[in-house]
C-alpha positions in Angstrom: 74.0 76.6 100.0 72.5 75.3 96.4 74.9 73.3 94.4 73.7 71.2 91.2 75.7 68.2 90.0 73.5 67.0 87.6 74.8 68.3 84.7 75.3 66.1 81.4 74.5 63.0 83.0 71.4 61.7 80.6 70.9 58.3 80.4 71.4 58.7 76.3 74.6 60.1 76.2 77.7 57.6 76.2 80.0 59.0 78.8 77.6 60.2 81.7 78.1 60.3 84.9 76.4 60.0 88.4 77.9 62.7 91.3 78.1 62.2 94.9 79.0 64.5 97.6 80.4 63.2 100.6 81.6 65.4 104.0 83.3 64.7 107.1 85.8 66.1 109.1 89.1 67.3 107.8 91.3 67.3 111.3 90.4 65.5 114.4 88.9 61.7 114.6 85.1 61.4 114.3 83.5 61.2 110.3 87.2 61.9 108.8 86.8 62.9 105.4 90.1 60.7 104.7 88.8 57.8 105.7 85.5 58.1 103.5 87.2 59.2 100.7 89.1 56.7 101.0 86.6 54.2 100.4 84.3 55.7 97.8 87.7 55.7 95.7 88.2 52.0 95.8 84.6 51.9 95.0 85.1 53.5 91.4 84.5 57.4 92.6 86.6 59.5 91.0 87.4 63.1 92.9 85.7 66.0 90.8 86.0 69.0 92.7 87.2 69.2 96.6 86.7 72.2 98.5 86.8 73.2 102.1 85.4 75.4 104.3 87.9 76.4 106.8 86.8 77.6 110.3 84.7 74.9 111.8 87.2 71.6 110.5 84.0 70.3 108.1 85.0 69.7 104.3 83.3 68.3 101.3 84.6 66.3 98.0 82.5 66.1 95.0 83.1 62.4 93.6 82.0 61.2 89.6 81.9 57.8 88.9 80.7 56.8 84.9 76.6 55.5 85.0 76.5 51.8 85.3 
């Protein structure tokens, strides 16, 4: 799988942004995504695009956060 995230997010332009994905899984009790999510989001990530891919319990969030 290919994904790019870096899209519009030059230095030079007032409102970029930098992308991070995170994954874990979505039921069960090891690496839940929850939990991380959880604590990107009180780090200043915003959620940009969730998706899942059912079958084997694993998901992924992509998170935005403004440059600093």
């Amino acid at each position: 799988m290919l994904m790019l995230v870096g899209c519009a997010t030059s230095p030079n332009r007032p409102s970029a942004w930098e992308y991070k994905i995170i994954e874990g899984k979505v039921f069960g009790d090891e690496k839940r995504l929850d939990a991380r999510l959880n604590d990107f989001i009180a780090d200043g990530w915003q959620i940009d695009s969730p998706v899942h891919f059912g079958g084997n319990d694993w998901g992924f969030v992509l998170l935005k956060r403004h440059k600093k």
